[in-house]
C-alpha angles and dihedrals in degrees: 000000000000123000102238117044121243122238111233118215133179093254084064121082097209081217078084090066112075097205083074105110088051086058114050086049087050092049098038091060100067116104086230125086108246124192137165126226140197127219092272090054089254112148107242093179141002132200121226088270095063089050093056091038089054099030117193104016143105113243113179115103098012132111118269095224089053095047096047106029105011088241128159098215138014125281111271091232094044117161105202090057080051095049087045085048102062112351113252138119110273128181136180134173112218138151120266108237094216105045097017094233132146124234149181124224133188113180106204114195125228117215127202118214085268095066091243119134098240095164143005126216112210126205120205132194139182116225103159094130090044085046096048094042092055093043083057091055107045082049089059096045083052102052084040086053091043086046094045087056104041085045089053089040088051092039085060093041091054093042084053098057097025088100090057098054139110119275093219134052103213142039107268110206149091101190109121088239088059085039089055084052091056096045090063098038084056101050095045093043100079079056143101092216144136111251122196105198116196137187140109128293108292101021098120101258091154096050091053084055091055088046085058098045095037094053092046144084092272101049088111081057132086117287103206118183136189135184112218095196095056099064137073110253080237094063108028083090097060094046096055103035104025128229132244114232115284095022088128143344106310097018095128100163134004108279120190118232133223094279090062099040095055089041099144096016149056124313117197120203116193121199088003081182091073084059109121117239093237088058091044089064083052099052095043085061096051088043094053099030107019090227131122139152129224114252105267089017135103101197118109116231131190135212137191099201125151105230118221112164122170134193142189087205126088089255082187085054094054090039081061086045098047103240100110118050109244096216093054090041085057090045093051092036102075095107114020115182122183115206109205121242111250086261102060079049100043091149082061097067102069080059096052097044083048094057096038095053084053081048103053089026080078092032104056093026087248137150102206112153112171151035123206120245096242080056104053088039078058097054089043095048094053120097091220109201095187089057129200094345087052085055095050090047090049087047094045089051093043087054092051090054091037123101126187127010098310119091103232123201098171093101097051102104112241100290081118099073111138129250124296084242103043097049089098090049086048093055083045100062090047103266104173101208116068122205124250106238089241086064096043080049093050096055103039091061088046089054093053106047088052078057094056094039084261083302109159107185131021133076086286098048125123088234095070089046086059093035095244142133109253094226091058090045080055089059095043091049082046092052103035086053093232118165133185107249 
């Protein structure tokens, strides 16, 4: 070999060198393509791997993009122009548009004696398998980044409302009303549809929706949960739906809504009746089509969210009123389930006093063991218009006064007064303390508004249940300082 090695041009055969043969087998045995171009990108030469590569066909003198890609014209990107433009090495990966694989591909220039560029030798590679392999991983970065995010957006979702939820994790009772509960919630659970859950403030509705949830094929998914009555109208389409950033005053960054986060999963709807008209037409979209868009933005998003909403109202009353649209009230209404009010399942109470003195036992660092029998007959005899969640809260209070191992109500003020219709049972047993007739009044018309939904006038009111005008039973809920839990 001579000691200094000798520049090729486009002018030299390299049939003039007679270590030619040495070379091309040299050449011809890299596992890269090699070919040699003139300054018109026609291939003056090809090593054994083109020819594998491009079986069948004559290469020399043809393009190399029509060789290799069919195409009419360079790439625009094209490294070997960019090699013949100023000399230097270039290199690119791209996929090829008739196998679909991807290459890699390094134009070296070769320079006369003159410095001018007279031929590029092109090196090409194939690197599918690397290619794939990194696609598959930057796809799976991707999915683990959007997880991560939708995991810390639903962390801060659930620290917001953990405050607000239950204090137990299953249904406590063993009355038929509450077995009847569980029957349904067992034979809707397996499916994918919509559940209206009725029943009065306190009863436990959303309770039944994490049953559901909790009991179905999505259990392992996200339960995401809004109250429609605790927001502002302005501001129940955000929530839902989400907004991108500068949508309206305060939206400082895109945030995603209800419908995104429990993509996959379950999404809980309490008093679904508060819900503005303008938002029903909405949800009637997501629920036919499972679209939506953010507020201020144009991109249409999809959910597959099972939709269980609940409501203390006569959703088929405000159908007939026209506060509640009757297309969206058919779609909800495929299951409905009504869960009965504490005092329609009084047997269930010594249960639930049971499980909420274990509750606030670890709570408040108590012992307390036991209740007397006057007391419990109490709790059972009340008409309780705040429900299970009333009850929690009387036994909670009753925790905090009481001292020792017995359970005392005799400090709780007189919330605990018994039902309108068992006051003449309660004289009977031997009750003490009779009641004035204000607060026999107060309670009969609480009793019955919990009956009517807090509903005054209508065929369904709860004034013409007491035979009252409703504007004087106005006046009496006004005086008698009754307000709805």
């Amino acid at each position: 070999m001579p000691q200094k090695q000798k520049k090729i041009h486009s002018s030299v055969d390299l049939s003039f060198y007679k270590e030619q043969e040495i070379m091309e087998r040299i050449l011809s045995a890299f596992d890269s393509g090699l070919v040699l171009l003139d300054p018109e990108l026609n291939v003056v030469w090809a090593n054994e791997m083109i020819w594998k590569m491009f079986p069948g066909q004559d290469l020399y003198g043809k393009k190399c993009y029509v060789i290799a890609e069919n195409r009419t014209s360079p790439c625009d990107d094209c490294q070997s122009i960019e090699a013949f433009r100023d000399g230097k090495i270039h290199d690119r990966e791209f996929q090829n548009k008739l196998s679909k694989r991807w290459h890699h591909v390094i134009a070296f220039p070769i320079i006369d004696e003159q410095g001018r560029v007279v031929n590029v030798l092109e090196s090409t590679t194939d690197i599918d398998d690397r290619k794939q392999t990194e696609i598959s991983l930057k796809e799976a970065l991707k999915k683990i980044k959007a997880l991560k995010k939708r995991l810390e957006e639903e962390n801060i979702y659930l620290k917001s409302t953990l405050r607000d939820a239950l204090h137990f994790s299953d249904i406590i009772g063993s009355s038929s009303a509450l077995k009847y509960v569980l029957t349904r919630i067992e034979q809707v659970s397996e499916t994918d549809s919509s559940v209206l859950i009725l029943g009065e403030t306190g009863v436990g509705k959303e309770l039944v929706a994490r049953a559901i949830h909790d009991n179905s094929p999505r259990s392992k998914q996200s339960f995401i949960s809004l109250n429609c009555a605790a927001l502002q109208p302005a501001l129940i389409e955000s929530e839902l739906f989400g907004h991108e950033r500068g949508a309206f005053t305060g939206a400082q960054q895109r945030r995603k809504g209800r419908f995104e986060l429990a993509d996959g999963g379950t999404l809980f709807l309490d008093e679904i009746g508060e819900l503005p008209q303008e938002i029903q037409v909405k949800l009637l979209r997501v629920l036919q089509e499972g679209k939506y868009e953010r507020v201020g933005g144009s991109r249409t998003l999809e959910s597959d969210a099972r939709i269980i909403v609940a409501t203390n109202r006569n959703l088929d009353r405000e159908v007939v009123e026209g506060n509640f649209r009757s297309d969206l009230f058919y779609r909800l209404n495929v299951f409905p389930i009504t869960v009965p009010p504490l005092r329609k399942r009084v047997e269930d109470i010594p249960l639930l006093v049971d499980h909420f003195v274990q509750l606030f036992n670890k709570k408040l660092s108590k012992h307390v063991e036991a209740i007397s029998k006057p007391d419990m007959e109490k709790l059972q005899r009340y008409c309780w218009p705040g429900n299970v969640r009333e009850l929690q809260n009387i036994i909670e209070r009753a925790m905090i006064i009481s001292q020792g191992t017995k359970l005392s109500l005799q400090d709780i003020p007189s919330l605990l007064t018994p039902h309108a219709d068992n006051s003449r049972q309660s004289s009977q047993q031997g009750d003490k303390k009779l009641l004035s007739l204000e607060e026999v009044e107060r309670h009969h018309i609480q009793c019955a508004l919990e009956e009517t939904g807090w509903q005054i006038s209508g065929l369904q009111g709860a004034a013409r249940i007491l035979k009252m005008n409703p504007s004087t039973l106005r006046s009496r809920i006004k005086k008698l300082g009754i307000r709805r839990p």
